[in-house]
C-alpha positions as CSV (number, residue, x, y, z in Angstrom):
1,X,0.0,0.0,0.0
2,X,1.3,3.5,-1.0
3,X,1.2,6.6,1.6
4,X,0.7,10.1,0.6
5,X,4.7,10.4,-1.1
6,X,4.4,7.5,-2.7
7,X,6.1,4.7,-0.9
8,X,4.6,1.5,-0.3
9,X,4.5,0.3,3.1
10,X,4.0,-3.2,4.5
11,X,0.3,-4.5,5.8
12,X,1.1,-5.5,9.2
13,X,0.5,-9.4,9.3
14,X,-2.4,-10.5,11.5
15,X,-1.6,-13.3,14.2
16,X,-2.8,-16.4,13.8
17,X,-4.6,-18.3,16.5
18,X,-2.2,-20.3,18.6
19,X,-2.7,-23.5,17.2
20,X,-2.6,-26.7,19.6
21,X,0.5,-28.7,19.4
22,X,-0.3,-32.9,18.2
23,X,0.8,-33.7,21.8
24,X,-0.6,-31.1,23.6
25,X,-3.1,-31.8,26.4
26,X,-2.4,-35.6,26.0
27,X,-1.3,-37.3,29.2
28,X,2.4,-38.4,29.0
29,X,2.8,-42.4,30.2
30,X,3.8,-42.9,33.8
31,X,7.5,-43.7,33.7
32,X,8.0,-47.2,35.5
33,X,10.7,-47.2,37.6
34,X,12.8,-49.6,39.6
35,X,14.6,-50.2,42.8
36,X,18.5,-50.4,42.7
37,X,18.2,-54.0,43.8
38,X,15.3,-54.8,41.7
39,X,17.0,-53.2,38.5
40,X,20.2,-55.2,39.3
41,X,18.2,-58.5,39.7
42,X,16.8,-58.0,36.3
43,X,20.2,-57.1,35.2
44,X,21.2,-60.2,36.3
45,X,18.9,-62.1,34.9
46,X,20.1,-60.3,31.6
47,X,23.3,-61.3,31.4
48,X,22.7,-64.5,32.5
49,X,20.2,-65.5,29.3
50,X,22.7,-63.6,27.1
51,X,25.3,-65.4,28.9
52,X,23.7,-69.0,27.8
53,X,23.1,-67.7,24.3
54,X,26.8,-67.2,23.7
55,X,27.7,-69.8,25.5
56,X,25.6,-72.3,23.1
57,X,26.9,-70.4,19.9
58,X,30.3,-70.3,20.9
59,X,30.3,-74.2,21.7
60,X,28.5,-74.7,18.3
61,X,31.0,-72.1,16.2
62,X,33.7,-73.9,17.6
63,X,32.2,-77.4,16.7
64,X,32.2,-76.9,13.4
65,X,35.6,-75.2,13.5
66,X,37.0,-78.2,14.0
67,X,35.1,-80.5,11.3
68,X,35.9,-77.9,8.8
69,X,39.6,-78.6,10.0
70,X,39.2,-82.2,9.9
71,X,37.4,-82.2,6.5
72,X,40.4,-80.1,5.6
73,X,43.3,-82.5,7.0
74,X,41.1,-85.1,5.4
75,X,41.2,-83.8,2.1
76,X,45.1,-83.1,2.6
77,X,45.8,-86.7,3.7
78,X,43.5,-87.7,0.2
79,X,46.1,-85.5,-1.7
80,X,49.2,-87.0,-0.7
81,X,48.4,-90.4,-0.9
82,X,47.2,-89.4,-4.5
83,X,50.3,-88.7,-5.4
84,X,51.7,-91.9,-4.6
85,X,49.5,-93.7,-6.9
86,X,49.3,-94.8,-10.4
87,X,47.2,-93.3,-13.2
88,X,45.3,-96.0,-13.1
89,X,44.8,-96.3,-9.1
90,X,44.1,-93.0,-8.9
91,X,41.7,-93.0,-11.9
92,X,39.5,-95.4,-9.7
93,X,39.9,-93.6,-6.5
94,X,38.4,-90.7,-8.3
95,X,35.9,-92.9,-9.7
96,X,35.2,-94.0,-6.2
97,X,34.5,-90.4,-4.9
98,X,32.3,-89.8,-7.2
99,X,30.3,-93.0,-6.1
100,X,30.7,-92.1,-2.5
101,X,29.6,-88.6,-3.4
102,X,26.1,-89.6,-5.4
103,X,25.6,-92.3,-2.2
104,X,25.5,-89.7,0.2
105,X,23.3,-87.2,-1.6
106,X,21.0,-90.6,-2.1
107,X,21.0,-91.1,1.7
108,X,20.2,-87.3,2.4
109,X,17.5,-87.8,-0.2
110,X,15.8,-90.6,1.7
111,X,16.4,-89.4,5.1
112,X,14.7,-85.9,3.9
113,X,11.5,-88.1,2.3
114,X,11.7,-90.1,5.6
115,X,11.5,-87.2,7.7
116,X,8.9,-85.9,5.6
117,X,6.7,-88.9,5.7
118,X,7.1,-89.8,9.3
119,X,6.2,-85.8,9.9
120,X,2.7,-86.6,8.4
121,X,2.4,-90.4,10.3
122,X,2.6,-88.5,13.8
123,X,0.2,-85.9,12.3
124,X,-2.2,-88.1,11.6
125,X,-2.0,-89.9,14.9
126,X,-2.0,-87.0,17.0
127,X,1.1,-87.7,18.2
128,X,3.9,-84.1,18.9
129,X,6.2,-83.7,15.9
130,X,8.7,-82.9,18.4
131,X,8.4,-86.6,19.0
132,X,10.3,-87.4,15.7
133,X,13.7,-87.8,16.2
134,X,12.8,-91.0,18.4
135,X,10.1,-92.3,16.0
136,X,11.9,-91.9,12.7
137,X,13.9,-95.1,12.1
138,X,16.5,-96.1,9.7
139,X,13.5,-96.6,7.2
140,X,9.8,-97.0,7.2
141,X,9.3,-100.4,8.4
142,X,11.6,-99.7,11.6
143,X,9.5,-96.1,11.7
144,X,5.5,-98.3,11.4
145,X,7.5,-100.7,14.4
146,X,8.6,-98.0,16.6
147,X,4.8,-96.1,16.1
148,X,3.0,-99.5,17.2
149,X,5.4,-99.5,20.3
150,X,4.3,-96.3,21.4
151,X,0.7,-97.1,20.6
152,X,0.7,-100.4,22.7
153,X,2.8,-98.3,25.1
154,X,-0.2,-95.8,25.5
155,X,-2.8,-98.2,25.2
156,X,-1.5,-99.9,28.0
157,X,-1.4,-96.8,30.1
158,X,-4.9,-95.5,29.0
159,X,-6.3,-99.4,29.9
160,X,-4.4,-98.9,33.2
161,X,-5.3,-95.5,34.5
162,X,-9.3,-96.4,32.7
163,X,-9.3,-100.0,35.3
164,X,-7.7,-98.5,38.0
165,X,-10.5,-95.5,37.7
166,X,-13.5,-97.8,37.6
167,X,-12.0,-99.9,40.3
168,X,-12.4,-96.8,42.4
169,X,-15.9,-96.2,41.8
170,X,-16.7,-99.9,42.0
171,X,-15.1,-100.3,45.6
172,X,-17.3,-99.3,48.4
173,X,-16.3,-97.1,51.1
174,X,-15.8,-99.3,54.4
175,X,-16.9,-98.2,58.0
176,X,-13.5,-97.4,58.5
177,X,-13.6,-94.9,55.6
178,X,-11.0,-96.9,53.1
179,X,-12.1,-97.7,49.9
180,X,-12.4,-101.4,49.9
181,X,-14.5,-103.9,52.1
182,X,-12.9,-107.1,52.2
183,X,-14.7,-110.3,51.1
184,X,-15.7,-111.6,54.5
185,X,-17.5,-108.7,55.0
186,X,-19.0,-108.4,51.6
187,X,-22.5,-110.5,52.0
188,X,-22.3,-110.5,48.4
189,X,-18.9,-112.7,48.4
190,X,-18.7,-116.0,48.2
191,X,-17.2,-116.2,51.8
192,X,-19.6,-113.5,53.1
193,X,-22.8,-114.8,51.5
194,X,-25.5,-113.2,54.1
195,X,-29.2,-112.5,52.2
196,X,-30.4,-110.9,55.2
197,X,-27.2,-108.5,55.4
198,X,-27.6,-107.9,51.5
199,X,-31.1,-106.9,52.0
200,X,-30.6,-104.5,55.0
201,X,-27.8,-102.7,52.8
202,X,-29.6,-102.7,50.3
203,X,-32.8,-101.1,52.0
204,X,-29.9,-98.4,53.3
205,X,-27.6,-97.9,50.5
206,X,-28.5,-98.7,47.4
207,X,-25.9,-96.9,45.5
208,X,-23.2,-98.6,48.6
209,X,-25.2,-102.2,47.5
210,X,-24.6,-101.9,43.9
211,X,-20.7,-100.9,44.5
212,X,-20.4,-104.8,46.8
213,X,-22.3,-106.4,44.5
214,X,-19.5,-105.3,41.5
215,X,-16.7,-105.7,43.7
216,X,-18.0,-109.2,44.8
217,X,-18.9,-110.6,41.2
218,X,-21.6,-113.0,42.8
219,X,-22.2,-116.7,41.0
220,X,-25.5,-117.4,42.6
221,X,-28.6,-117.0,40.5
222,X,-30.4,-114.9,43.1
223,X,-29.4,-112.2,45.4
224,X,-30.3,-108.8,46.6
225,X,-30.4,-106.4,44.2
226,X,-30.0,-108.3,41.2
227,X,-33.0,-107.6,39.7
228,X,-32.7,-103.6,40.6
C-alpha cells in the first residue's frame, strides 16, 4: 500500500490463533521405575540369558571349527596319498569319490523323504512332531514298528489309568472310611454270602449295594439287588 509520497509500506500481518501442538493436552505415560536392587536383579537375569546364548553359539562355532579342519586335514591326507599312486589307481579312487559322493546325496534324499513322511504319520495320529527324532527309524518299516510300540505303550497306560479309575468307583467305602470292604464282609462274596445283610444294605444304600455287589462278582442265580 502506497502513503501520501508514494512509498509502499507493508500491511502488518495478523496473528494467527495459537494452534494446539499434536501432543498437547495428551497425558504423557507414567514412567516405571525400579529399585537399585530390583533393576540389578533384572540385570542379572540379563546377562545371564545372554550369557547361555553365547555360551551355546560359541560351543556350536567352535564345533564346526573343527570338522571344517578335519574335513580339511582329510582332504590333505586324500592329496598325498594321491600322489603316490598310479594313473590308473588314482583314476579309480576318483571314480570311487564320485560313487561315494552320489551315495551320500542318495541317503540325504531318503532321510529328507523319511522325515517328511514320518512328519505326516505322527500328524495323523495326533502324536507331537517334536516326537520325531525318536520315532523316525533307519527306514519305514523300523518307523510303522517303533509307532506300534508307542501305541501299545499308551494303550496300556490308557487301559491302566481307565481299570484303575473304575476300580475306584466300583469299591465301596468301608466303615473305616477306606475304599475297599474285604470279602468276608461283603454279603455279596462268596465267603460272606449273608441274604439278610444284602437286603438290609440294600434297604440303606443302594448306591453302597450296587458298588459290593461289582466288587464281589456274585455266581449265585439270586441275590439282593440283582434284579434292581
Amino acid at each position: 500500500m502506497e502513503n501520501e509520497n508514494g512509498v509502499q509500506t507493508q500491511q502488518p500481518v495478523q496473528e494467527q490463533d495459537a494452534q494446539p501442538t499434536q501432543n498437547e493436552g495428551q497425558d504423557e505415560k507414567p514412567k516405571v521405575e525400579f529399585t537399585p536392587e530390583q533393576q540389578e536383579a533384572i540385570n542379572s537375569l540379563i546377562a545371564e540369558k545372554v550369557a547361555k546364548v553365547k555360551a551355546k553359539s560359541d560351543a556350536k562355532m567352535q564345533a564346526n571349527i573343527q570338522k571344517a579342519e578335519q574335513e580339511k586335514q582329510d582332504a590333505i591326507q586324500k592329496a598325498i596319498a594321491r600322489t603316490k599312486m598310479s594313473a590308473e589307481e588314482r583314476t579309480k579312487a576318483e571314480q570311487k569319490d564320485r560313487e561315494d559322493a552320489v551315495k551320500q546325496k542318495e541317503q540325504e534324499l531318503d532321510r529328507q523323504l523319511r522325515k517328511v513322511q514320518t512328519q505326516s504319520m505322527l500328524v495323523n495320529k495326533g502324536i507331537d512332531l517334536n516326537m520325531l527324532p525318536l520315532l523316525m527309524g533307519a527306514d519305514d518299516e523300523e518307523t510303522s514298528q517303533r509307532l506300534d510300540l508307542l501305541d501299545q505303550y499308551v494303550n496300556k497306560k490308557v487301559q491302566d489309568a481307565t481299570e484303575k479309575l473304575m476300580q475306584g468307583k466300583q469299591n465301596p467305602t468301608g466303615g473305616n472310611g477306606s475304599n475297599t470292604v474285604s470279602v468276608n464282609d461283603n454279603p455279596w462274596s462268596a465267603q460272606g454270602w449273608n441274604l439278610t445283610k444284602q437286603n438290609e444294605i440294600f434297604n440303606q444304600n443302594p448306591e453302597k449295594a450296587r458298588q459290593m455287589i461289582a466288587q464281589a462278582q456274585p455266581k449265585q442265580g439270586f441275590y439282593v439287588g440283582k434284579m434292581n
